[in-house]
N, C-alpha and C positions, 0 to 999 in steps of 0.2 A: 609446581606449575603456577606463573602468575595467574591473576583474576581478568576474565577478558576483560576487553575495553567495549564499549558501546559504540558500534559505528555509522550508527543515525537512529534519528526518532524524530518521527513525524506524529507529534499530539495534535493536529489536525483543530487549534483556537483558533477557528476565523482567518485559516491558510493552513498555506503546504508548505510551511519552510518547516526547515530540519535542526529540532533543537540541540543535535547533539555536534553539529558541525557546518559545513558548506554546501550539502546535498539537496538544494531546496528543491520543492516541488514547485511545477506550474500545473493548477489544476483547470481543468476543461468540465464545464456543465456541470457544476460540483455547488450541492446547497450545506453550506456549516450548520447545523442543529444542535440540540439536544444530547449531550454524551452520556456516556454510564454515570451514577449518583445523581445526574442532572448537572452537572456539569453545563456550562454555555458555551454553546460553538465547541463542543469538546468533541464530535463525532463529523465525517462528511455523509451527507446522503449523495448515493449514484442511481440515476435513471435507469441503465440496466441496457441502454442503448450507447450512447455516447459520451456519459463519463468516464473520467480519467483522470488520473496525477501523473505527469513526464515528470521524471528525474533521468536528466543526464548523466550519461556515464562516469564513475569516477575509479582510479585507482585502489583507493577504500572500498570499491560498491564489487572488487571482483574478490570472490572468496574461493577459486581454484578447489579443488579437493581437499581441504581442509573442513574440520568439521564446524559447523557454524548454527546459528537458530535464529530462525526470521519468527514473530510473535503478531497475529495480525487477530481483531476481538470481529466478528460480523455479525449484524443481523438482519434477515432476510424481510423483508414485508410479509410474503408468502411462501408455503410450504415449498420446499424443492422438491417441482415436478417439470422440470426442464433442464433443454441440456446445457450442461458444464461450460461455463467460460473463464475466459483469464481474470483472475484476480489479481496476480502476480506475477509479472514475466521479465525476461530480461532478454533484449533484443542484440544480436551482434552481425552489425552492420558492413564487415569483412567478411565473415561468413554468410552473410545472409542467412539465419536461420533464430529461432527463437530458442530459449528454456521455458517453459511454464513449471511454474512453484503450483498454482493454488488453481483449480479451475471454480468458476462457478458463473451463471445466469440467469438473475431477475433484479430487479430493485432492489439495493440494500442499503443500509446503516454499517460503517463502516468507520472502527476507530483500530488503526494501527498504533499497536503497544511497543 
């Protein structure tokens, strides 16, 4: 079996573009900080209200039933004692209907691996 390929990484330096290809992000009320090692601008901080990173849909971004690994590092301000929101979702606009990958909701630190 070959060795997968990497079909995006967003190391979140000071943006949302996608280092591994075309996929870039536009991010919304998004502060660049402090990443893991101390890294600069290596993490996003999210409000826990109205942040967000859009990445439009792409051919690459559908992984159908195939088995695949999304890698995402968080951390939270505070203890999770609140309910669950989207981390991770994938919206389909013909269907109208969402997927959610990851729930969660409060302020976090947030560097997608």
């Amino acid at each position: 079996m070959p060795a997968p390929e990497l079909t995006a990484h967003w190391s979140l330096n000071g943006n949302a573009d996608d280092a591994a290809g075309q996929n870039h992000g536009l991010a919304q009320n998004i502060q660049y900080t402090e990443g893991p090692g101390g890294a600069s601008n290596g993490a996003a901080a999210f409000n826990g209200l109205d942040s967000l990173i859009r990445v439009n849909d792409s051919n690459v971004l559908n992984f159908g039933d195939s088995d695949f690994t999304i890698s995402v590092r968080i951390k939270c301000d505070l203890p999770m004692r609140s309910v669950f929101d989207d981390i991770l979702s994938k919206y389909d606009p013909v269907r109208r209907r969402c997927r959610h990958k990851v729930r969660r909701k409060l302020p976090c630190l947030m560097e997608i691996l």
